[in-house]
C-alpha positions as CSV (number, residue, x, y, z in Angstrom):
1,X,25.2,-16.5,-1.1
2,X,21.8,-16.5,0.4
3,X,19.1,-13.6,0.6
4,X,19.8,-13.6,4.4
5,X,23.4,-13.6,4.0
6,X,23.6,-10.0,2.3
7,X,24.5,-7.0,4.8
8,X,21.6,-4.9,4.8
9,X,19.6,-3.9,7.7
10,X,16.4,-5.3,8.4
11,X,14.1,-2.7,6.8
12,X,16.5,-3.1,3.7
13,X,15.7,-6.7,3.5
14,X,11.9,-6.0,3.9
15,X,11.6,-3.5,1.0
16,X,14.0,-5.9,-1.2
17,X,12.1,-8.8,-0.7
18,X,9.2,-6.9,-1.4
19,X,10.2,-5.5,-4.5
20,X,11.0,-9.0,-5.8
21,X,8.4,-10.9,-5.4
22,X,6.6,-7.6,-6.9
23,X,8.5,-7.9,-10.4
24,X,8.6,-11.8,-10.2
25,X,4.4,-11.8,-10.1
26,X,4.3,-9.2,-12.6
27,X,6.6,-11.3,-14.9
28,X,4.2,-14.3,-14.2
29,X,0.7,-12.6,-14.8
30,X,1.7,-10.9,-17.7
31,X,2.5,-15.2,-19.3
32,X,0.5,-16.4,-22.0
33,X,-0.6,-19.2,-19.7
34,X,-2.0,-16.8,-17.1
35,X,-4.2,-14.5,-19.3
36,X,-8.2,-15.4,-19.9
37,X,-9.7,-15.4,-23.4
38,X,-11.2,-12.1,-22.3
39,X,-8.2,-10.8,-21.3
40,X,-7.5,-6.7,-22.8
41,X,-4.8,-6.4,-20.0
42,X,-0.9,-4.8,-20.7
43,X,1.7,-5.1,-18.6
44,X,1.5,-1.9,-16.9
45,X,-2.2,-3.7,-15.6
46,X,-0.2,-6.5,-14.3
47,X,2.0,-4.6,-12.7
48,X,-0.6,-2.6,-10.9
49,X,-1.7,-5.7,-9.7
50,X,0.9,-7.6,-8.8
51,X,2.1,-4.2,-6.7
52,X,-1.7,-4.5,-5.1
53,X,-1.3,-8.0,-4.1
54,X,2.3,-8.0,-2.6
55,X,0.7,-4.9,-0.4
56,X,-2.3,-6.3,0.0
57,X,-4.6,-3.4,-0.7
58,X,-7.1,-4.8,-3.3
59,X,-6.8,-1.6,-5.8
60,X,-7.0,-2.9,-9.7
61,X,-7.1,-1.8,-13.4
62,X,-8.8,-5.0,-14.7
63,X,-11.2,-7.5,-13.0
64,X,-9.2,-10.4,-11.7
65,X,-12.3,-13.0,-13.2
66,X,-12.1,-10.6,-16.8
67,X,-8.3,-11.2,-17.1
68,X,-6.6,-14.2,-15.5
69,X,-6.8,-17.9,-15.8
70,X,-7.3,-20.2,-13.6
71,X,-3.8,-20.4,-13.4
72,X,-3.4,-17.2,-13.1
73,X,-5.3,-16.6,-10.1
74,X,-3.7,-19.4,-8.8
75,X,-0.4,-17.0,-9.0
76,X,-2.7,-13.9,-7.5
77,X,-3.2,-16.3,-4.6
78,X,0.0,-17.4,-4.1
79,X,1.4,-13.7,-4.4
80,X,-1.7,-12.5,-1.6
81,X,0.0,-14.8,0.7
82,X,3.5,-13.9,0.5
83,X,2.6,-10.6,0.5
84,X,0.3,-10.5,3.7
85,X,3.1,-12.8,5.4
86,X,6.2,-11.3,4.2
87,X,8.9,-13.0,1.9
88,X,11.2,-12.7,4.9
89,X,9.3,-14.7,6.8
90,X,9.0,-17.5,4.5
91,X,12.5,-17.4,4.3
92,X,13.1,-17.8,7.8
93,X,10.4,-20.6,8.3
94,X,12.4,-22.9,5.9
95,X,15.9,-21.8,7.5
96,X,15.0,-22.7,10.7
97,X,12.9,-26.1,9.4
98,X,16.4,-26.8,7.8
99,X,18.4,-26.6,10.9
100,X,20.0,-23.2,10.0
101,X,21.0,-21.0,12.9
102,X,20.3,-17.7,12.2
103,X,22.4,-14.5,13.4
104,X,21.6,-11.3,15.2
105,X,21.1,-9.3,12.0
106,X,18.9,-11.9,10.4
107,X,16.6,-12.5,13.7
108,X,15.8,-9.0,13.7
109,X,14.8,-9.0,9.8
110,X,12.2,-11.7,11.0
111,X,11.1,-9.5,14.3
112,X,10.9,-6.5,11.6
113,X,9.0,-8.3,9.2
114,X,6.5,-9.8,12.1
115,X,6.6,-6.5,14.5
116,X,8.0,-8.3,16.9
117,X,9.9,-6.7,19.7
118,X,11.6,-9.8,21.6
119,X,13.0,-13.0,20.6
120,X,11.3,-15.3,23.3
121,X,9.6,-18.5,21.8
122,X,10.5,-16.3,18.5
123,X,11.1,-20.7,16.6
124,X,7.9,-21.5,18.2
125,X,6.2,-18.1,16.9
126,X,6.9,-18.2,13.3
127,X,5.7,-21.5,13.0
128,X,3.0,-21.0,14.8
129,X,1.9,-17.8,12.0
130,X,2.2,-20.2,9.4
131,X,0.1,-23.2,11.4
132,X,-2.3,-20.4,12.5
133,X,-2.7,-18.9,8.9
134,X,-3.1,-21.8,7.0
135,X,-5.7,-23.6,9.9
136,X,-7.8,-20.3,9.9
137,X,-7.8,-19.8,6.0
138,X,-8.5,-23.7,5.3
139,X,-12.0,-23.7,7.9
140,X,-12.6,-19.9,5.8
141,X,-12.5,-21.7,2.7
142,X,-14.6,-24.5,4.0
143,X,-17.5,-22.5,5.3
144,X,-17.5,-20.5,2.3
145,X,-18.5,-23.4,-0.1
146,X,-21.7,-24.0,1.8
147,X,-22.7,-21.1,-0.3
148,X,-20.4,-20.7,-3.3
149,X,-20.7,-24.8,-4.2
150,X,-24.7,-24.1,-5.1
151,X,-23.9,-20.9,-6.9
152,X,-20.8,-22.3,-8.8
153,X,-20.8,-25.9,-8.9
154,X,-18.3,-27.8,-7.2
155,X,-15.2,-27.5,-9.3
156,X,-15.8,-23.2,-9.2
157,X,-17.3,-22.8,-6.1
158,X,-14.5,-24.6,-3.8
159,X,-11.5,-22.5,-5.7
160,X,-13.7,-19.2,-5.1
161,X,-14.1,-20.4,-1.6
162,X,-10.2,-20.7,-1.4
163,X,-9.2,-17.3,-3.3
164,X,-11.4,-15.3,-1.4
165,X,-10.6,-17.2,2.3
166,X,-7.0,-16.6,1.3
167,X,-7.8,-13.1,0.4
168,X,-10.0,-12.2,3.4
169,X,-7.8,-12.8,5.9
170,X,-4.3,-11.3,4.3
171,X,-6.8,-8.3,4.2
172,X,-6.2,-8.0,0.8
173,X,-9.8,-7.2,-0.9
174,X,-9.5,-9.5,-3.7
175,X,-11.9,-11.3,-5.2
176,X,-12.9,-13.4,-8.3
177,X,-16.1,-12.5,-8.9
178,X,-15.7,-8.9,-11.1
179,X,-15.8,-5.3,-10.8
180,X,-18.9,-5.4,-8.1
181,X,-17.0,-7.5,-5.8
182,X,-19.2,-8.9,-3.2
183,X,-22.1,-6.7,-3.9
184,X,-24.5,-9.4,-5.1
185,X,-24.0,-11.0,-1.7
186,X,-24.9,-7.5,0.2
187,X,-27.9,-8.9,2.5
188,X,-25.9,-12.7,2.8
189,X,-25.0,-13.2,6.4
190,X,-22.9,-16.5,6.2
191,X,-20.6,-14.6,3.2
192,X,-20.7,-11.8,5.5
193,X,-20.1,-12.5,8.6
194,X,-17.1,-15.4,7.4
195,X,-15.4,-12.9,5.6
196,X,-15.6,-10.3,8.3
197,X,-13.9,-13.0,10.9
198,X,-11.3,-13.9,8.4
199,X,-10.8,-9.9,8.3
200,X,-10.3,-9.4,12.3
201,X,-8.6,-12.5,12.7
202,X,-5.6,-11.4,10.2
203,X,-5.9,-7.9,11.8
204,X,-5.4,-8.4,15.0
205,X,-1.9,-9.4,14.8
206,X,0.0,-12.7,15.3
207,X,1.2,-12.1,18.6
208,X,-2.1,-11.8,19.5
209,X,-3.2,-15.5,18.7
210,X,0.1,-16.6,19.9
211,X,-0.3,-14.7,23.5
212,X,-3.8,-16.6,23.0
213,X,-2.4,-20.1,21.9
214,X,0.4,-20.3,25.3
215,X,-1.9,-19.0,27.8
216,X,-5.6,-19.8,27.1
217,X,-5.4,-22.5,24.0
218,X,-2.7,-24.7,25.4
219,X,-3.8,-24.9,29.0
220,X,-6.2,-28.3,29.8
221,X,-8.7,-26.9,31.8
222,X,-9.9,-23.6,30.5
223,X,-10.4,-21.3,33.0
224,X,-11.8,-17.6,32.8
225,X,-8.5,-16.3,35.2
226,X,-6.1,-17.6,32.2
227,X,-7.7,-14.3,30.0
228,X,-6.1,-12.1,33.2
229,X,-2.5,-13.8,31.9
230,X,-2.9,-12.1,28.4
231,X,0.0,-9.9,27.7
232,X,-0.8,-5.6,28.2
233,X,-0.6,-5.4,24.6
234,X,-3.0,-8.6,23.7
235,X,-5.7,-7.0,25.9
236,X,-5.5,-3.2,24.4
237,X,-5.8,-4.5,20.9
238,X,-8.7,-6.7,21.6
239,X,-10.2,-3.4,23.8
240,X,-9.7,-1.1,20.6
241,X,-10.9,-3.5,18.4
242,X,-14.4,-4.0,19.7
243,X,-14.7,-0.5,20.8
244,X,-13.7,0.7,17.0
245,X,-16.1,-1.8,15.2
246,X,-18.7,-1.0,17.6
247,X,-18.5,3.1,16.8
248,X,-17.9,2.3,13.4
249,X,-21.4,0.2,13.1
250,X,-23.1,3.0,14.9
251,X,-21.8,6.0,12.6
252,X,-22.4,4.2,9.3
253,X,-26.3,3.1,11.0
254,X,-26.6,6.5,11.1
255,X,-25.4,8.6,8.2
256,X,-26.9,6.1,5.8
257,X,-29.8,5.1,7.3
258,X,-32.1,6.9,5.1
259,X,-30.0,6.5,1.4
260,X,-32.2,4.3,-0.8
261,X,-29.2,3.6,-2.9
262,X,-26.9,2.2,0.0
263,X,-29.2,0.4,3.0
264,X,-31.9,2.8,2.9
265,X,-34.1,-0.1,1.1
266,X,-32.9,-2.7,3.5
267,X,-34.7,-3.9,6.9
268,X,-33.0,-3.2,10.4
269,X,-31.1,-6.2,10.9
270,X,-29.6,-6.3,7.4
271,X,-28.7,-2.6,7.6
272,X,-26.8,-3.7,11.0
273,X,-25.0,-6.6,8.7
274,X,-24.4,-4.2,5.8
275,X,-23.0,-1.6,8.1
276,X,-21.0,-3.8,11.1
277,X,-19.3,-5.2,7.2
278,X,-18.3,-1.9,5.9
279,X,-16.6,-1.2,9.1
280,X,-14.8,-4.5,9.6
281,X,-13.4,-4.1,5.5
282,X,-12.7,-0.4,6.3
283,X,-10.1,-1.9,8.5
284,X,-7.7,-2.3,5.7
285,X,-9.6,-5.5,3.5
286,X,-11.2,-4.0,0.9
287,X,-14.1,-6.4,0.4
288,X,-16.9,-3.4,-1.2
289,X,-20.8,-4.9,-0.6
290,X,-22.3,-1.3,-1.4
291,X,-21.7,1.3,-4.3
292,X,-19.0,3.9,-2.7
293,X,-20.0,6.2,-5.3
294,X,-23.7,6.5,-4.1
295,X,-22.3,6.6,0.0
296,X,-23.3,10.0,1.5
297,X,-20.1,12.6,1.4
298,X,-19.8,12.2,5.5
299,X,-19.7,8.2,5.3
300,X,-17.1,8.5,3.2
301,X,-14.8,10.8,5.0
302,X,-15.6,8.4,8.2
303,X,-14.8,5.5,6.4
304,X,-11.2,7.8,5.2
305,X,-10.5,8.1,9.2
306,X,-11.4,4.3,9.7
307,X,-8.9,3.5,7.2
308,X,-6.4,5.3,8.5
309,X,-6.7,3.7,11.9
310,X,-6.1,0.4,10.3
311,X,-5.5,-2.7,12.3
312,X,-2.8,-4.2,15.3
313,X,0.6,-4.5,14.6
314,X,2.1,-7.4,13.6
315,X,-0.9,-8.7,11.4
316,X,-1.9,-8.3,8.1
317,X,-3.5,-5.0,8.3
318,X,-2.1,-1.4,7.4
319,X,-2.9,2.0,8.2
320,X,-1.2,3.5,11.4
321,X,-2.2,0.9,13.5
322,X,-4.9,1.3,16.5
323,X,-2.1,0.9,19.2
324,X,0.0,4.2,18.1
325,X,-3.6,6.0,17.8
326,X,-4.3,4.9,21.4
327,X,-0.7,6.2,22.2
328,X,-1.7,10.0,20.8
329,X,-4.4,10.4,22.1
330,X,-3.5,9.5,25.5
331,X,-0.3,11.8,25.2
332,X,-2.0,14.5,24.2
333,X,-4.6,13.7,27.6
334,X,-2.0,13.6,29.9
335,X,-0.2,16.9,28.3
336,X,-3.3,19.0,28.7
337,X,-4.2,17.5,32.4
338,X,-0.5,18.1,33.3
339,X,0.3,14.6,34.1
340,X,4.2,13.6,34.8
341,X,3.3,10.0,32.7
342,X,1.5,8.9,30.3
343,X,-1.2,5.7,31.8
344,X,-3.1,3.6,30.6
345,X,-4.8,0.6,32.2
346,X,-2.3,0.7,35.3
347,X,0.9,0.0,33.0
348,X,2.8,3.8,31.9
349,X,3.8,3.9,28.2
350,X,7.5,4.6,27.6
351,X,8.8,7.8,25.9
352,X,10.6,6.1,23.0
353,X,6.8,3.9,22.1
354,X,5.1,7.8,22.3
355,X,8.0,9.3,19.6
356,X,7.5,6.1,17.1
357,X,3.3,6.8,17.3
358,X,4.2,10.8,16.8
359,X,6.7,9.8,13.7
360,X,4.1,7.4,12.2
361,X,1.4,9.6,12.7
362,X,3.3,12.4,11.3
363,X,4.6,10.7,8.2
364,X,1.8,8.7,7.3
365,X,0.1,12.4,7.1
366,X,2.8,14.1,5.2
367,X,2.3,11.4,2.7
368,X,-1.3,10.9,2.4
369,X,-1.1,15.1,1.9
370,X,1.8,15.2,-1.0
371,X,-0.3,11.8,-2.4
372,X,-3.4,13.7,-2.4
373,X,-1.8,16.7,-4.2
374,X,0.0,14.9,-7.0
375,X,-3.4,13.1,-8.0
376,X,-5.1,16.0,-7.5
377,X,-2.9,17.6,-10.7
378,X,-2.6,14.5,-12.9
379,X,-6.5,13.7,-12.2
380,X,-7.7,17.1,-11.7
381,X,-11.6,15.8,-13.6
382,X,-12.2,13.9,-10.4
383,X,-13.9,14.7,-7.7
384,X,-12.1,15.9,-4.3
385,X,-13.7,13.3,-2.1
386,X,-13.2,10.4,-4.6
387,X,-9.6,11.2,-4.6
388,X,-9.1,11.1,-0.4
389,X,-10.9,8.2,-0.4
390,X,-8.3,6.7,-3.0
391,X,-4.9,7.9,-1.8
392,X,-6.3,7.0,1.7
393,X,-7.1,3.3,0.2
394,X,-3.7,3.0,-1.3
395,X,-1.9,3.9,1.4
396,X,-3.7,2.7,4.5
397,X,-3.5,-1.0,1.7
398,X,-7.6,-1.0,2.4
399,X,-8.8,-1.5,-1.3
400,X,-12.1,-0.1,-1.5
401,X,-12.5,2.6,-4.5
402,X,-15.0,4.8,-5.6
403,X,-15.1,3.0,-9.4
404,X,-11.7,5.3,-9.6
405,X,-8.4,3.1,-10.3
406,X,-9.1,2.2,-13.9
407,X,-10.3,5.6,-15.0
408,X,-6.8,7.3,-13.5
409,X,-4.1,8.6,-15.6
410,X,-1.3,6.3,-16.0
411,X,0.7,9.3,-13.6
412,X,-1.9,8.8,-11.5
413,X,-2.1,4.6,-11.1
414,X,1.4,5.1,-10.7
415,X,1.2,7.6,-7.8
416,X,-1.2,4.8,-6.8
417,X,1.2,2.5,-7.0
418,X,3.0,4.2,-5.0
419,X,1.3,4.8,-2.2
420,X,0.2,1.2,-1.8
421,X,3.9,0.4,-1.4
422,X,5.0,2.9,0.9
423,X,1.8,2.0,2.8
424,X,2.9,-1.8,3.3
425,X,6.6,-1.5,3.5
426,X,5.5,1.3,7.0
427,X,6.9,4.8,6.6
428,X,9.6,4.1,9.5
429,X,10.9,1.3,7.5
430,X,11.3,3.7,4.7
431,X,13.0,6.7,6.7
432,X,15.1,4.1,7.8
433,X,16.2,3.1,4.5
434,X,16.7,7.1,3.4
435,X,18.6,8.1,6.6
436,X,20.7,5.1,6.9
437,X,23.9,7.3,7.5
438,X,25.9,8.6,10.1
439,X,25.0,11.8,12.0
440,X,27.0,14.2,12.2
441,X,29.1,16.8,14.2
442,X,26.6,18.9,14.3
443,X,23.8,17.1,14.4
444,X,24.9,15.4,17.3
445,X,25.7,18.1,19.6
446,X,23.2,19.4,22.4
447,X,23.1,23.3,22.6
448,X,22.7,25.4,26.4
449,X,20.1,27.8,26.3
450,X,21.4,31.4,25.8
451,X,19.2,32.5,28.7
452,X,21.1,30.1,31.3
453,X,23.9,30.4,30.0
454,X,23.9,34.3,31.0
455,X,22.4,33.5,34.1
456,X,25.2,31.4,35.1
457,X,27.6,34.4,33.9
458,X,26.0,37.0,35.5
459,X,26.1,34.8,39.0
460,X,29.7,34.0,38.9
461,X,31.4,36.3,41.5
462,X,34.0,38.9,40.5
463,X,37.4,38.2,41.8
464,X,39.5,41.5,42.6
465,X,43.0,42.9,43.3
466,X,44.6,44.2,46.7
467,X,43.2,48.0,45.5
468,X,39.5,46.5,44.6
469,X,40.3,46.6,41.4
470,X,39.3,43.3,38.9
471,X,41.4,41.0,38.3
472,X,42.1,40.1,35.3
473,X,41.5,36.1,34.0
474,X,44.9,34.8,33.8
475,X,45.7,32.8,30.4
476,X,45.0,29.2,30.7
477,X,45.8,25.9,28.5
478,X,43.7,25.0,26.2
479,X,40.6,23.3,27.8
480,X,40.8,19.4,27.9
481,X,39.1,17.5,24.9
482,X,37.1,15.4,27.1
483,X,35.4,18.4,29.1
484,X,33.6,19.8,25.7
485,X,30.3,18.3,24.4
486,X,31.7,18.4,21.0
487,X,34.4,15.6,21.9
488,X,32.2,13.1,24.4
489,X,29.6,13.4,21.2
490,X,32.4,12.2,19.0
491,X,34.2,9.6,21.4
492,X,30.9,8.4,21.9
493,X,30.1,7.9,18.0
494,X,33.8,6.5,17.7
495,X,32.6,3.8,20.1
496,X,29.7,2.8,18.4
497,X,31.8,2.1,14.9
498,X,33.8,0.0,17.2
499,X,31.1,-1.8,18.7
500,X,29.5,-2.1,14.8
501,X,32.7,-3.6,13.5
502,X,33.2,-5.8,16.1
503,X,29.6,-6.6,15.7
504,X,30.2,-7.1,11.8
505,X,33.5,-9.2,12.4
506,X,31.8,-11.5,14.6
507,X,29.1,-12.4,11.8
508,X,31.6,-12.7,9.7
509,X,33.4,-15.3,11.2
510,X,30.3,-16.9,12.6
511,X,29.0,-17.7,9.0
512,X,32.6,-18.8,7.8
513,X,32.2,-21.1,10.8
């Protein structure tokens, strides 16, 4: 019996997978074999880690270059990818190599797993993630050793260019180089600027280089009318993107302009470098070039808003993504204007996308709220700000850290821990998972308004007798099932068990087939 063979629903499958690969890494760091000479790490550190690289935040208790082998950062590697991919969808890229046909349940698993919302060219799309991934990460890597072959030798320098391509663009924040990250390539622009394109590229979302690859890449005479092709959603995240990373720059220009310990030292056009970084690894990759601990108080709680944003759907990014920002804030435009629908771009945005942005929104807050709390009483030494910035790292799966993870409780790393799961999983996934039950009588029913109700009672006319008198309702049989809401609420819940065992029957007998 396969992985995909097991009746679970899709988010089920995701967390599973997830939790796997999570124990199976920790099993594999914590290996004789994978541990440096200077390794002081336990298996609690490895599990930490192995947590942070399946959910691709970037968050550690011990240096990656202090503790692991090379072999063992071959392992971090390979658990980076899987993680910023999805188990799932290397499953389903080697079923459907192998000829396999897959079912309803297990299609929408993959769609889950990728954010996909339609199965159109869905063979041609997975494959394509996996061609995409691997062509962007590999020309990454290459430009890379231009600068890390000098400073490492060739040996060194190519498998740094590889770990930290591979890392860059699963957003995950790791690197091999120790406790300062990047920071001793602040004012380089070829690290910079590489890494910052690996970033955006694995946060914009597949479907956007796939919408890209069928109607501008594939096409033999490029044309600037193709771009007007682009799908609605293509062009909104590629709007939002440059409008974000172009605020973001600006803000960060200007609240550290003048701190000597951040850019203050730093001519103009490496303080534009320095900053337009920050704001592209803000975006859920972690990658630190500057000492958080030294930012000024308002950077950082701009940089806690910027990592809450997070990237597209679909990618590799976390946080709430930009599109189900874009959908608040244009409900809540059209509510105080009075509009019937909510616009954007001539194309209105459906009721059902504005209540999945409200339920992400509002979760992803209740969580970050209850996060901050529970840290705030295990770690009560550390400062407030540090501590946003942390739980909003952890659970938007940015990275960045105020020098904070190793010096937490272990109640604290594990609330860490945590956070960084439920952040990568999505916090509709897991509802999902904790309401997967059936609703209710009760729940199900739809209640008239006592207002109307009398209304309708008081404007009934009053039937009278011969003498004027009123006449008195005569007894009637008892009122037809089907006539009360409580009965068409319950037929129509007896109809979709039918429809689900039917459903289920059908699988059945299509995998016995």
């Amino acid at each position: 019996m396969s992985f995909l063979s097991i009746k679970l629903t899709p988010s089920q499958r995701i967390m599973l997978s997830f939790l796997f690969v999570i124990l199976v890494g920790s099993i594999l760091l914590s290996l004789p074999i994978s541990q440096a000479d200077s390794s002081v790490a336990t298996y609690w550190d490895h599990l930490f880690t192995a947590v942070s690289m399946v959910c691709v935040t970037g968050l550690f208790t011990q240096a990656v270059s202090e503790t692991y082998s090379i072999f063992g950062q071959i392992i971090c590697i390979l658990l980076i990818q899987v993680g910023g991919l999805s188990l799932i969808s290397f499953i389903g890229l080697f079923a459907l190599r192998g000829g396999r046909k897959m079912d309803f349940m297990n299609m929408a698993t993959l769609q889950e797993a990728l954010s996909r919302s339609d199965t159109k060219y869905f063979r041609s799309f997975i494959k394509s993630v996996f061609a995409f991934t691997l062509t962007i990460e590999s020309l990454g890597a290459l430009i890379l050793t231009f600068q890390f072959v000098p400073d490492f030798g060739w040996q060194q320098g190519i498998f740094n260019s590889i770990f930290l391509a591979v890392s860059a663009f699963c957003n995950a924040g790791f690197d091999n180089f120790g406790a300062t990250s990047i920071v001793r390539y602040v004012d380089n622009p070829l690290v910079n600027l590489t890494l910052a394109a690996l970033i955006i590229m694995g946060g914009l979302g597949f479907s956007v280089w796939f919408d890209f690859q069928t109607q501008i890449l594939s096409r033999r005479h490029f044309k600037t009318r193709h771009f007007k092709k682009l799908r609605f959603h293509t062009k909104v995240v590629l709007a939002l993107t440059i409008t974000i990373l172009s605020i973001g720059t600006l803000l960060t220009l200007i609240t550290e302009w003048n701190n000597p310990d951040t850019i203050g030292h730093l001519p103009f056009w490496e303080k534009l470098l320095v900053s337009f970084f920050q704001t592209v690894t803000m975006r859920t990759a972690g990658f630190a070039s500057i000492d958080f601990t030294k930012a000024e108080p308002v950077t950082l709680l701009i940089y806690i808003f910027q990592m809450m944003l997070g990237g597209a759907p679909g990618g590799t990014a976390g946080g709430i993504k930009i599109t189900a920002f874009l959908t608040i804030i244009l409900y809540a435009r059209s509510e105080i204007l009075g509009l019937p629908n909510t616009n954007f771009m001539s194309h209105t945005i459906d009721i059902l996308t504005i209540r999945k942005a409200f339920a992400t929104f509002s979760v992803f807050l209740m969580v970050f709220l209850a996060g901050l709390f529970a840290i705030a009483v295990t770690d009560a030494d550390k400062p407030l700000i540090f501590l946003m910035f942390e739980v909003m790292s952890a659970l938007a799966t940015v990275g960045v850290t105020a020098n904070l993870t190793p010096t937490l409780s272990m109640a604290g790393q594990a609330i860490i821990m945590a956070l960084m799961f439920f952040g990568r999983i999505g916090p509709l996934s897991i509802l999902a998972n904790l309401s997967n039950r059936k609703i209710s009588k009760k729940e199900g029913l739809k209640y008239v308004k006592k207002e109307k109700a009398a209304e309708d009672k008081k404007d009934k006319p009053v039937k009278r007798n011969k003498d004027g008198t009123p006449r008195k309702p005569r007894k009637k049989g008892k009122e037809k099932p089907e006539d009360t809401p409580e009965v068409k609420a319950l037929k129509l819940q007896l109809k979709l068990e039918k429809s689900r065992k039917k459903l289920d029957n059908a699988e059945d007998k299509y995998n016995e087939d």
